[in-house]
C-alpha positions as CSV (number, residue, x, y, z in Angstrom):
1,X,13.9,5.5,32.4
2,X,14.1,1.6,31.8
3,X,17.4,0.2,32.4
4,X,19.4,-0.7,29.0
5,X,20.0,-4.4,30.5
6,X,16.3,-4.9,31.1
7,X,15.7,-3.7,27.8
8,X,17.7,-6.2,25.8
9,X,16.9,-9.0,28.4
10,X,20.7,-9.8,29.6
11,X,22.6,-9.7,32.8
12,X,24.8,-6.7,33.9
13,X,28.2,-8.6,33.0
14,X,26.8,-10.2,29.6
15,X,29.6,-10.1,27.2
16,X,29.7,-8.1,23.9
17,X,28.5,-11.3,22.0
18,X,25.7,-12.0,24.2
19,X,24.5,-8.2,24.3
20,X,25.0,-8.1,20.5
21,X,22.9,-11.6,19.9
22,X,20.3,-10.2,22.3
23,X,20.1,-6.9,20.0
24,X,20.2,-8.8,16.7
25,X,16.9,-11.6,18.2
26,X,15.3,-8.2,19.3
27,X,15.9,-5.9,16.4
28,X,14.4,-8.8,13.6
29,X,11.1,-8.9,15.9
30,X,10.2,-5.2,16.2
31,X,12.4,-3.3,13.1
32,X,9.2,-1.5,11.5
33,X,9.8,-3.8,8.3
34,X,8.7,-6.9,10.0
35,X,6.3,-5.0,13.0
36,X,5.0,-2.1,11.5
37,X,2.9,-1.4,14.6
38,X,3.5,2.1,16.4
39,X,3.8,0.9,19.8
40,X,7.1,-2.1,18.6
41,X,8.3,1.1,16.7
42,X,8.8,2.6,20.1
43,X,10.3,-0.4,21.5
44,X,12.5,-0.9,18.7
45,X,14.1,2.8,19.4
46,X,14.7,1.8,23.1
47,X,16.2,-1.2,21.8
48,X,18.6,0.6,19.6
49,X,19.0,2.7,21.6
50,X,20.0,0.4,24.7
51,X,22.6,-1.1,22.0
52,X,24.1,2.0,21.0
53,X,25.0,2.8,24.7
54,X,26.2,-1.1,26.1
55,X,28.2,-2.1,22.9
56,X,30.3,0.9,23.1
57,X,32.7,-0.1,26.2
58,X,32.9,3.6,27.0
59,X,29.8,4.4,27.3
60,X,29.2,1.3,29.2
61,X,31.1,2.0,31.7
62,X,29.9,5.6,32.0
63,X,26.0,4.3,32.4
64,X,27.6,1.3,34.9
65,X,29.1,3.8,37.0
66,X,26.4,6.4,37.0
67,X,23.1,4.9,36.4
68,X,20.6,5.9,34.0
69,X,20.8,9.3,33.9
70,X,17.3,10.6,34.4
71,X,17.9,13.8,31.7
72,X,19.1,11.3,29.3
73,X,17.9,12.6,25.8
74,X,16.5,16.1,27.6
75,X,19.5,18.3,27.4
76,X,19.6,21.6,28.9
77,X,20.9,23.1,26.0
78,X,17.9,22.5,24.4
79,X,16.3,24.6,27.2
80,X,17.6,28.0,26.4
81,X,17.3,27.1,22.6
82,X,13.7,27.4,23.1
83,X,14.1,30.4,25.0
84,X,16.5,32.3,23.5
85,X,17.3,30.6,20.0
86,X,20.0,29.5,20.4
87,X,22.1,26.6,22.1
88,X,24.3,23.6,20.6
89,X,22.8,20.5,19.0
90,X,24.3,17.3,20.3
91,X,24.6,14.3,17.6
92,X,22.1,13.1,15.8
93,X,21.1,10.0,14.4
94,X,21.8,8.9,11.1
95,X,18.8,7.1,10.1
96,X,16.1,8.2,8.0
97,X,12.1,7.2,7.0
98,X,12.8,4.8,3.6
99,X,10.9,6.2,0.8
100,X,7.2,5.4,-0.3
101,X,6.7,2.6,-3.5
102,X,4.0,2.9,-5.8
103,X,3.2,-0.5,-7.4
104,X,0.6,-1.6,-10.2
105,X,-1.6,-4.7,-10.0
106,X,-3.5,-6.0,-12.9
107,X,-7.1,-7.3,-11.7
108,X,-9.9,-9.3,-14.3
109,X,-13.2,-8.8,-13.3
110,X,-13.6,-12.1,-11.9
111,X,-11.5,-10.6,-9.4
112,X,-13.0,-7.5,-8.7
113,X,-16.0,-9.5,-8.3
114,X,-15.3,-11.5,-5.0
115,X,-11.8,-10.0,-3.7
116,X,-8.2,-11.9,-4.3
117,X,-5.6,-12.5,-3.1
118,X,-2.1,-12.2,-5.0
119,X,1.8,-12.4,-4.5
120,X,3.9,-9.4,-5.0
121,X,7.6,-9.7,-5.7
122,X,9.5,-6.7,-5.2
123,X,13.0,-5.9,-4.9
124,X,13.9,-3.0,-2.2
125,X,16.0,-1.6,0.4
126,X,16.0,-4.1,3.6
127,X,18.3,-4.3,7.0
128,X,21.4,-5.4,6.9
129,X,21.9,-8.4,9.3
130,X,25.7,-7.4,9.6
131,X,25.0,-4.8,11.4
132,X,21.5,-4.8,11.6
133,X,21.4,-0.9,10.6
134,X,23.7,0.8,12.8
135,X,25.8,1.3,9.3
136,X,28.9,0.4,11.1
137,X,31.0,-2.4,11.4
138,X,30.6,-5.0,13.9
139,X,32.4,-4.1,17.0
140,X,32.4,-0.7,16.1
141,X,30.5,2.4,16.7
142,X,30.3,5.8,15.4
143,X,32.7,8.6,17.2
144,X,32.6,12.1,17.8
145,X,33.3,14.6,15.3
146,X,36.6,15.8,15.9
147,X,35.6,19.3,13.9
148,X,32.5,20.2,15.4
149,X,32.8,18.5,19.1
150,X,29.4,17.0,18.2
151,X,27.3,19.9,17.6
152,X,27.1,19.3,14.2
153,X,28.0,23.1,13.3
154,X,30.6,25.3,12.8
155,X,30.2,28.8,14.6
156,X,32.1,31.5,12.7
157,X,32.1,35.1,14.3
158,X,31.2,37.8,11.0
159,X,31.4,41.5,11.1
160,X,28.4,43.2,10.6
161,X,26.8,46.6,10.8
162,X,25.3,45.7,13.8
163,X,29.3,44.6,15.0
164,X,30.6,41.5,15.3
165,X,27.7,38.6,15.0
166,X,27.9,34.8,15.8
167,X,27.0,32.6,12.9
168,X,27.0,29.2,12.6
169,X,26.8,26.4,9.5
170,X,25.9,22.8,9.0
171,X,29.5,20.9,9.7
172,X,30.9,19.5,6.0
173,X,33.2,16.8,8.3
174,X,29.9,14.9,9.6
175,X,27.3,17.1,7.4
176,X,25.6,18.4,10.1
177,X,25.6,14.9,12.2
178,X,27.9,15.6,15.3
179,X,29.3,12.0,14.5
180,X,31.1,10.4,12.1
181,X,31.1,6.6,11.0
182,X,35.3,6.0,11.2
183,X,34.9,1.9,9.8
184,X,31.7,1.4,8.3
185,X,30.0,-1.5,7.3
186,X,31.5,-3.9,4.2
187,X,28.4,-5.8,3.9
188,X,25.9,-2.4,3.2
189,X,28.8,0.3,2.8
190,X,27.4,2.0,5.5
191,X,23.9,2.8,4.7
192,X,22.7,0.1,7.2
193,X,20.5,-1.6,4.2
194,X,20.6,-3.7,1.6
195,X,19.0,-4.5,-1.5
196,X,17.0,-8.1,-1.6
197,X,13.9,-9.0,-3.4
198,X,11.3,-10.5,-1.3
199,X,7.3,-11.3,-1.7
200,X,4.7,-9.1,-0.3
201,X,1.1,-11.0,0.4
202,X,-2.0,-8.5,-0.7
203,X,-5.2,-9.1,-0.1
204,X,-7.4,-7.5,-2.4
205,X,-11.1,-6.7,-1.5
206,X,-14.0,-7.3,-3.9
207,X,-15.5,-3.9,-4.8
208,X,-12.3,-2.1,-5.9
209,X,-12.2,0.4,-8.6
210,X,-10.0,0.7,-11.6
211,X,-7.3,3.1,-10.1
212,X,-7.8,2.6,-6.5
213,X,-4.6,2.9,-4.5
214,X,-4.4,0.2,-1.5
215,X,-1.6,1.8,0.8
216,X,0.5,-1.0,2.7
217,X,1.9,0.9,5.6
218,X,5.6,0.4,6.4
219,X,5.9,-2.3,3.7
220,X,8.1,-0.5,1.4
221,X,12.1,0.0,1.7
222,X,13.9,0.5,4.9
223,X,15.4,4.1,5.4
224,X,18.8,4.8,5.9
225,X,20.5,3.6,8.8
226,X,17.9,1.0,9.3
227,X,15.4,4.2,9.4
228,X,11.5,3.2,9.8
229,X,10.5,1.5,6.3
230,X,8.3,3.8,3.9
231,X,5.1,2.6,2.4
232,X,3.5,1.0,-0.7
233,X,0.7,2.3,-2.5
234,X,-0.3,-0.7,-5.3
235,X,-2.7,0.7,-7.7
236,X,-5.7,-1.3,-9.2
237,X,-5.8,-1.5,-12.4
238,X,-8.5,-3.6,-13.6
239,X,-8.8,-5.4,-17.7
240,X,-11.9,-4.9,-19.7
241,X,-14.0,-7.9,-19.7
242,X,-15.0,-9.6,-23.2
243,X,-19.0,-9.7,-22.0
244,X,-20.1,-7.9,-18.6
245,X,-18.9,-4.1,-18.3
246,X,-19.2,-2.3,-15.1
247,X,-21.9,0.3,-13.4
248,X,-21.2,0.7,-9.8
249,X,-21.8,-2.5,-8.0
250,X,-23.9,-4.3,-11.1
251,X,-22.6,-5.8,-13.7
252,X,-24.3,-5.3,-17.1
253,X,-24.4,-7.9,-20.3
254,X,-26.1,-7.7,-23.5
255,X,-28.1,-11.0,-24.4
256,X,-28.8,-11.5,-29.0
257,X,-32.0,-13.6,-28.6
258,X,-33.4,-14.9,-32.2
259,X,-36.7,-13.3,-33.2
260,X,-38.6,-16.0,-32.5
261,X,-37.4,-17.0,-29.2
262,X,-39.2,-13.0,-28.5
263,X,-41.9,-13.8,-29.8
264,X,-42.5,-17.4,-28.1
265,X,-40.3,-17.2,-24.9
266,X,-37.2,-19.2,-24.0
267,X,-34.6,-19.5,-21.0
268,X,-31.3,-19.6,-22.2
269,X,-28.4,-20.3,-20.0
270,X,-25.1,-18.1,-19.8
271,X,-21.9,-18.2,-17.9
272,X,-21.5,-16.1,-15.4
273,X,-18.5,-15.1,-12.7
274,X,-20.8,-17.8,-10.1
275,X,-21.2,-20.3,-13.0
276,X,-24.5,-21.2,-15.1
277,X,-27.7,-19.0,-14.5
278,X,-30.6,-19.3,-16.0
279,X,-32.2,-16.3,-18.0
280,X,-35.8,-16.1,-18.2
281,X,-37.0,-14.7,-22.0
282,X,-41.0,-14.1,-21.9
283,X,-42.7,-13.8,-25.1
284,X,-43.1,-10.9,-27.0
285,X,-39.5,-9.7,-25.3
286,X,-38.3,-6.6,-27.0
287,X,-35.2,-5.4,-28.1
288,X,-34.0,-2.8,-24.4
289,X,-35.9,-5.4,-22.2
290,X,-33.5,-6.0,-18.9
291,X,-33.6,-9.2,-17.0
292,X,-32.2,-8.6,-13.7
293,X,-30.2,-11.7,-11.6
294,X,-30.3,-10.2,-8.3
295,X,-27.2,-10.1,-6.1
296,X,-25.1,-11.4,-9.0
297,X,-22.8,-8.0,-9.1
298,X,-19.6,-7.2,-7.1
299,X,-19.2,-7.0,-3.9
300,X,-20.1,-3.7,-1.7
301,X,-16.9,-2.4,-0.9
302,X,-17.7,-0.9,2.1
303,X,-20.4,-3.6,3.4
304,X,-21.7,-6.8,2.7
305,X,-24.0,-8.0,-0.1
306,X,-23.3,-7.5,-3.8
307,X,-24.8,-5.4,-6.9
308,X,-26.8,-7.2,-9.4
309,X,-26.4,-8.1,-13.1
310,X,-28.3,-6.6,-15.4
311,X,-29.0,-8.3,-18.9
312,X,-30.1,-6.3,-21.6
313,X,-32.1,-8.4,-24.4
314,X,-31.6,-7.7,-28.2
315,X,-33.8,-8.9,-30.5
316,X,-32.1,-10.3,-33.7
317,X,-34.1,-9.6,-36.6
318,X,-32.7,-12.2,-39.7
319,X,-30.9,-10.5,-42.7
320,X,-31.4,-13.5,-45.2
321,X,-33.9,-15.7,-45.0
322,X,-34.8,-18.9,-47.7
323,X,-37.6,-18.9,-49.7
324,X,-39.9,-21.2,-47.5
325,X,-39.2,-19.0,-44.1
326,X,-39.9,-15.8,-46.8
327,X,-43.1,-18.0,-47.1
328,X,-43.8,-18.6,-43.2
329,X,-42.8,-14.6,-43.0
330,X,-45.8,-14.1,-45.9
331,X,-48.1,-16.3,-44.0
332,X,-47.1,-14.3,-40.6
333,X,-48.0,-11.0,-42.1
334,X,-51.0,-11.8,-43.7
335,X,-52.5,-13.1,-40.3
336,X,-51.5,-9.8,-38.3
337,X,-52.5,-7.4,-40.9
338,X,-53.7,-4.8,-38.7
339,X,-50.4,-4.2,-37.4
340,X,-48.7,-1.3,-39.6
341,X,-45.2,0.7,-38.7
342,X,-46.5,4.1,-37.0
343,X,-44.3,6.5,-34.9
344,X,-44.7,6.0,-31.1
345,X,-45.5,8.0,-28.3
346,X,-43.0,9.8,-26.7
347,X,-43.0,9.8,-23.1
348,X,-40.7,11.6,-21.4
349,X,-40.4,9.1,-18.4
350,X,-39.6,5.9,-20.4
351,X,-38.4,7.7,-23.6
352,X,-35.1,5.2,-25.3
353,X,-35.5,2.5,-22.0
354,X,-36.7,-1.0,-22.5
355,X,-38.8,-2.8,-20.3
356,X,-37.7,-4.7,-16.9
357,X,-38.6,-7.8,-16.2
């Protein structure tokens, strides 16, 4: 058992301020709000714990005169509980685990694309730096229960069938505590938190899916009595883009190209989440032709590289045409006579696909 002075780094005759400054440096650097790490969780509760026992002159002069008591927190009570079921509950501590958050995050493409990173504000349950969670006022602790001795229930002896029988309850004085808070906190009212908005940093990975839940572990309020925080769960929720739609890692566009830039060929440049890229058109293009840009997709969520964007071409056949392009159309026709509309063959394999290039 470490000794409570070693614990929060001050001499055996430090004063109540110093032990109480010591506390407060100690409690800001490993409370599971700022340090959600498992192994500072554990040194926060010796910490606390530590506190609870020196600012309380009593018990400070009870561990001075008698050491660490090496059964501290084992008692024997809890010995024949095990055994026999039954045995008396010393008090317990009031804090709890905050509750869980669940947050929604608006994402473009673009963002999904290569990963962002974005600014939450929130407002939630933190710890109170009056008195940094212990729910009580400064130079005060909580007592006793005067009702249940600090067993935190009431045995009541009932007749029975069976003959008299022992029952016991949860005590309504301290609900089931074995302590009671006599001159609680102003600042929090005694829950050992308050309310304060503050900004979360999230770092989104490219890759994510629209309703993916990114879980932020001990980010979310602090629990009662300066109780380990709960978590936040932000949920992705990602905007329909105007031009490129989604499939798995690739991103897929359609690309209008004018009849006779399928006939002769063209490269036509479009915009794309990396900038300008250059689309190749090779004559006699049809209408279900893909032009892949390859790794020109989202990022692989889960390793690197990215998908690739797909472009499918559609051939724009003119709806009115002058009289001297009716003429070139006339011309056109007359030279490729021994082309005439017939059904095609349906294979099975390619059936409704276009061609990739």
């Amino acid at each position: 058992m470490q000794d409570h002075y070693e614990v929060l780094g001050v001499s055996r005759d430090a004063s109540q301020d110093q032990i109480k400054k010591a506390y407060r440096k100690l409690a800001r650097q490993l409370h599971p709000d700022m340090n959600p790490s498992e192994t500072e969780q554990e040194r926060f509760k010796q910490v606390t714990h530590a506190y609870e026992v020196l600012s309380d002159e009593t018990a400070r002069a009870n561990y001075d005169n008698g050491g660490a008591n090496p059964f501290e927190g084992f008692g024997f009570g809890d010995i024949f509980s095990n055994f026999f079921g039954s045995g008396q509950r010393g008090p317990r501590n009031f804090s709890e685990r905050g509750q869980d958050a669940l947050l929604r995050v608006e994402l473009s493409l673009a963002e999904v694309v290569f990963g962002v990173e974005k600014k939450i504000d929130i407002d939630t349950a933190v710890l109170c730096e009056t008195c940094l969670g212990t729910t009580c006022r400064p130079g005060t602790s909580a007592k006793i229960c005067d009702i249940c001795q600090g067993s935190g229930s009431i045995s009541r002896q009932v007749r029975s069938l069976l003959g008299n029988v022992m029952t016991s309850s949860p005590c309504n004085a301290c609900r089931g505590y074995g302590q009671v808070i006599p001159d609680p906190c102003v600042d929090c009212r005694g829950q050992g938190r308050t309310r304060a908005a503050r900004t979360i940093d999230l770092k989104i990975p490219g890759g994510v899916e629209h309703g993916l839940r990114l879980q932020l572990s001990g980010q979310g309020e602090v629990g009662f009595a300066g109780g380990p925080a709960g978590d936040i769960y932000v949920e992705v929720n990602v905007v329909a883009d105007e031009h490129f739609e989604r499939n798995g890692d690739d991103l897929e566009a359609s690309l209008d190209i004018p009849l006779y830039d399928a006939v002769l060929g063209t490269v036509v440049k479009i915009t794309t989440f990396d900038g300008e890229e250059d689309v190749e058109v090779k004559p006699g293009a049809q209408t279900g032709d893909v032009v892949t840009l390859k790794g020109k997709g989202i990022k692989h969520l889960r390793h690197n590289g990215r998908g690739d964007m797909q472009i499918n071409l559609r051939v724009l056949t003119p709806t009115k045409v002058d009289s001297k392009e009716r003429e070139l159309f006339k011309k056109l026709s007359e030279l490729r006579k021994g082309d005439k509309p017939q059904l095609a063959k349906r294979v099975s394999s390619s059936f409704g696909r276009g061609r990739r290039r």
